[in-house]
N, C-alpha and C positions, 0 to 999 in steps of 0.2 A: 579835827574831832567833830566842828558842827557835821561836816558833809558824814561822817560814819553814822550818828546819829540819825541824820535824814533818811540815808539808807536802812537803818535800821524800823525806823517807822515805817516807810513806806512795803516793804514786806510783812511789816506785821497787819500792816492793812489788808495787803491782798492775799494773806494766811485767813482774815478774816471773815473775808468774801465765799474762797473757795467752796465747791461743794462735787459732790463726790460724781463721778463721770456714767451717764445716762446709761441703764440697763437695757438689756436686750434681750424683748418675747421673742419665741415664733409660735403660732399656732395653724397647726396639721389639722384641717376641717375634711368628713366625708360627707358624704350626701346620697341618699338613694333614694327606696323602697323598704319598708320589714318587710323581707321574705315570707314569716313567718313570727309567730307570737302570741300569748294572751296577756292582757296589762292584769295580771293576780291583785297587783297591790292600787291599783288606781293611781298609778306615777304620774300617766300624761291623760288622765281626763275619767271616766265613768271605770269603777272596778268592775274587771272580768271582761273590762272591752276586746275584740278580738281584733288585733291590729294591722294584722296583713295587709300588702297595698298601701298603708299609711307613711305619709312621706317622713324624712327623718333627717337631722341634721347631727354630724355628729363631731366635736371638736374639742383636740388636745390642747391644752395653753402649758408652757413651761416659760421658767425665766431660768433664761441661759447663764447668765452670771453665776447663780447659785447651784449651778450642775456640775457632778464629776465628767468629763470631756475625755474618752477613750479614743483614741485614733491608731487603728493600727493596721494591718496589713489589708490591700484591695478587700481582702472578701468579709473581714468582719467588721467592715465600715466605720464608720462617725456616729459615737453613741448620746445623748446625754440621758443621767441616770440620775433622778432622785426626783421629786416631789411634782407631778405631772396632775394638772385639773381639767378632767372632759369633764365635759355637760352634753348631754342627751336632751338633743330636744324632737318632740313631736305633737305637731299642730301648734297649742298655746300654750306648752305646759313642759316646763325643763325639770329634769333630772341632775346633779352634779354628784361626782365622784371624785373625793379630794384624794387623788393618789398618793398615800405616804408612804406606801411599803416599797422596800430595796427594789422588786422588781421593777416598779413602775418605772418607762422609758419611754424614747424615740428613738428610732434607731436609722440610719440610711446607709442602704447595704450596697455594695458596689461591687457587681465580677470583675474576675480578673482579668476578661480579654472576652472582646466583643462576638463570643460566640453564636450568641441567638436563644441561648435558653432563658427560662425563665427563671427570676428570682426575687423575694421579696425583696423589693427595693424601699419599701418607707413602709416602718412596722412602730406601730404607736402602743404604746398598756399604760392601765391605770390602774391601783389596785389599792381597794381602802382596807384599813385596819378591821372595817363590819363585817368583811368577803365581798364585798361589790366590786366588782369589775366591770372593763370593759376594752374594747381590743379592734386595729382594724389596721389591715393588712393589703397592701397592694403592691402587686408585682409587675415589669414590663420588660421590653427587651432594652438591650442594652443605652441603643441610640438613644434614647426620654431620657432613662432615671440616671445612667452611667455620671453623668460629671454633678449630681444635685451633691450638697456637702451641707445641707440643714440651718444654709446660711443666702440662700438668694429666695425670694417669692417666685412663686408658680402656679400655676391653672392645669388640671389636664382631666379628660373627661373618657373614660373606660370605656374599654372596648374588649367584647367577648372575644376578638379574634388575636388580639396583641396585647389582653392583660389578663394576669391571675390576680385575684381580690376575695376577701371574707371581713366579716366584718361581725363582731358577736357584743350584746350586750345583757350581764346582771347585775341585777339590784333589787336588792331584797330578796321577794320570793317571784318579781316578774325575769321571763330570760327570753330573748326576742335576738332571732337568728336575721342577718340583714345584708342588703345588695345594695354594692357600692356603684354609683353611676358616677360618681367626682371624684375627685382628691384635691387641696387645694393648698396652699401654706403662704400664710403673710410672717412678716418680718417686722415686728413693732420695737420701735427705738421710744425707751418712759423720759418724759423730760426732766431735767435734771432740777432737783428742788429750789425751791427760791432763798437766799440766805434768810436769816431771824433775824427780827428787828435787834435783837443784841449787837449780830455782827456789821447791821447797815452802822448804829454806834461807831461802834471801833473803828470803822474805815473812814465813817466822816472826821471823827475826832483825831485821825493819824492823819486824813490830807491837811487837820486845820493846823495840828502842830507842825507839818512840813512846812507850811506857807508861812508861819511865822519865823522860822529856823531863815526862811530866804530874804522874807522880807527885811531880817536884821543885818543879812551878810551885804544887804543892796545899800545900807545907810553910809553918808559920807561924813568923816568927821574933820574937821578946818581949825589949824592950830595955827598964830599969831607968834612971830619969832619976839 
């Protein structure tokens, strides 16, 4: 009975501990040039700025835990769908687009056989309940993007002759048409939370009732005939 006992403490201890198994980002970053644009609303610096040439950074963050995960045949690729956050940023001055509407995704599109054409291989949207959007699209041939699956990090930097790319952003009443020279995607693992001091408690106070359940089975007792 003692030893059921001990067993039984010592899981309730590290039931106590437990804590729930590290999330998983990734975030799809573009980078270019604006093609083209006027800042209407004064987003990223002076209203009515004319932003052409100005550099631009532009990156989707999703937590993959919390996505519906479509997988299904080569060509309609590995999707996740639901709640996707760009930020637009240019020079010192960021823009954010909390994507909640059904469209907003990531998508990595994969042909079905290494022909050579082109196709959007990593196709990012964001799209807020206000109408602010934002969208950036790049395509390449097979050999680059064919094995990506939305789950390793990667570098790759566009090229007019081996990539199609667009890239568009609105908010508000500015809409700035844009040239993707990057594409980029890290893979962030969030650390798993620290337990509450309630449950640091419960696990101290379950090793001390263990160690007295032992320390009484170790006693000897000496009976005189």
């Amino acid at each position: 009975m003692k030893y059921l006992v001990c067993a039984a403490l010592c899981a309730a201890s590290l039931a106590a501990v437990s804590v729930p198994a590290n999330a998983t980002s990734i975030v799809v970053t573009y980078a270019g040039k604006v093609s083209s644009g006027t800042d209407v609303d004064g987003l990223f610096g002076a209203v009515g700025a004319n932003l052409k040439r100005q550099d631009y950074t532009l990156s989707f963050t999703v937590d993959t835990s919390s996505f519906d995960t479509i997988a299904g045949s080569p060509s309609s690729g590995i999707q996740f769908s639901g709640p996707v956050v760009a930020t637009m940023t240019i020079g010192q001055q960021s823009y954010t687009i909390n994507g909640a509407m059904p469209d907003s995704n990531i998508v990595a599109w994969a042909p079905g056989a290494p022909d050579g054409d082109y196709d959007y291989q990593i196709n990012a949207y964001a799209e807020a309940a206000n109408g602010d959007w934002v969208s950036g699209r790049v395509g390449s041939f097979y050999d680059f993007f064919g094995a990506l699956d939305l789950s390793q990090a990667f570098s790759h930097v566009i090229s007019n002759s081996d990539d199609a790319y667009t890239a568009d952003f609105s908010g508000l009443n500015t809409a700035l048409d844009l040239k993707v020279s990057t594409i980029s995607m890290d893979v962030i693992a969030s650390p798993a939370p620290a337990p509450e001091p309630a449950s640091w408690a419960m696990m101290i106070g379950g090793f001390g009732a263990i160690g007295a359940v032992l320390r009484r089975n170790r006693r000897t007792s000496v009976r005189f005939a």
